[in-house]
VOGU-3710 file (C-alpha; in Angstrom, 3 decimals, decimal comma):
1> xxxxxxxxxx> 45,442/-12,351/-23,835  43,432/-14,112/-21,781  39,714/-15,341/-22,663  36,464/-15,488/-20,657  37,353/-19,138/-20,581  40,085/-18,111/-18,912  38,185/-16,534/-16,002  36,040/-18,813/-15,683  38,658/-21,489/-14,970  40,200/-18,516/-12,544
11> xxxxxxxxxx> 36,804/-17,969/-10,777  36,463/-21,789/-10,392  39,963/-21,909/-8,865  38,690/-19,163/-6,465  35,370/-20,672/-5,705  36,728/-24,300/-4,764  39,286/-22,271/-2,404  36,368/-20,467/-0,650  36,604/-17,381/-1,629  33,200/-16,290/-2,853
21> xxxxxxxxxx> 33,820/-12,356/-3,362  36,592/-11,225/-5,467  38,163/-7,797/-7,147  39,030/-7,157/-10,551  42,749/-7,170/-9,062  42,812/-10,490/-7,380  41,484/-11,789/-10,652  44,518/-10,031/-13,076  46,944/-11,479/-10,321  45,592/-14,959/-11,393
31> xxxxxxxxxx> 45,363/-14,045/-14,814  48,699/-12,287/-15,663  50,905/-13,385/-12,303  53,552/-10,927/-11,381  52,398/-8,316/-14,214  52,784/-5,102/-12,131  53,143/-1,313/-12,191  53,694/1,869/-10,030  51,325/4,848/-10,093  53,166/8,456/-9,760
41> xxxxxxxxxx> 52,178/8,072/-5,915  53,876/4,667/-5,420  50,862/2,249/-5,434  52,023/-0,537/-6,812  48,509/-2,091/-8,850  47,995/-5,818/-10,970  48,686/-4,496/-14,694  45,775/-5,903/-15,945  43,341/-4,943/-13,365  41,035/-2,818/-15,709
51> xxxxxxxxxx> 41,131/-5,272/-18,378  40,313/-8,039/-15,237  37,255/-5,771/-14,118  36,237/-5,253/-18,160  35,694/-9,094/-18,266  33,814/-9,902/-14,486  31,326/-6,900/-16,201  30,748/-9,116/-19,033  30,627/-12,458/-17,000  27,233/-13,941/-15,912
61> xxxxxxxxxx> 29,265/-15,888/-13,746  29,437/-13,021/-11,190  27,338/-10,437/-9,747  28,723/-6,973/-8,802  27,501/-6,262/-5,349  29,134/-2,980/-4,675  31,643/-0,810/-7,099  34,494/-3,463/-8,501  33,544/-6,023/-6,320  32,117/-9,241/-7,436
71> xxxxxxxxx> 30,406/-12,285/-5,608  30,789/-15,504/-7,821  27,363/-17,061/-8,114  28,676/-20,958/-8,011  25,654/-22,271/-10,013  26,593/-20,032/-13,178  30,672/-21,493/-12,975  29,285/-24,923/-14,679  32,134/-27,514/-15,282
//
């Protein structure tokens, strides 16, 4: 299981690539890569997307700006 350690190091990784807003499922895709299922209508989602978005919540290294999406606020990453 991954920590908030963990995302931190993830939102880091993000950050120094440019990306500055992120979703609970581009997070679980760093997390837990290639962990993936298929709703009844096909979707195919990140398998730990809801456990990805329970931990950004929790994180004061993000900020939600709309519903489950995040903008990483660079000063809070330390490291």
């Amino acid at each position: 299981m991954a920590t908030q350690v963990d995302l931190l190091n993830v939102l880091r990784d993000l950050h120094r690539r440019g990306q500055r807003r992120v979703r609970a499922s581009t997070v679980a895709e760093q997390l837990w890569p290639g962990a993936r299922t298929h709703n009844a209508n096909g979707q195919v989602f990140p398998l730990g997307a809801g456990v990805a978005g329970r931990m950004l919540k929790a994180c004061r290294a993000v900020r939600e700006v709309t519903p489950r999406e995040y903008v990483i606020l660079s000063d809070r990453l330390g490291g």
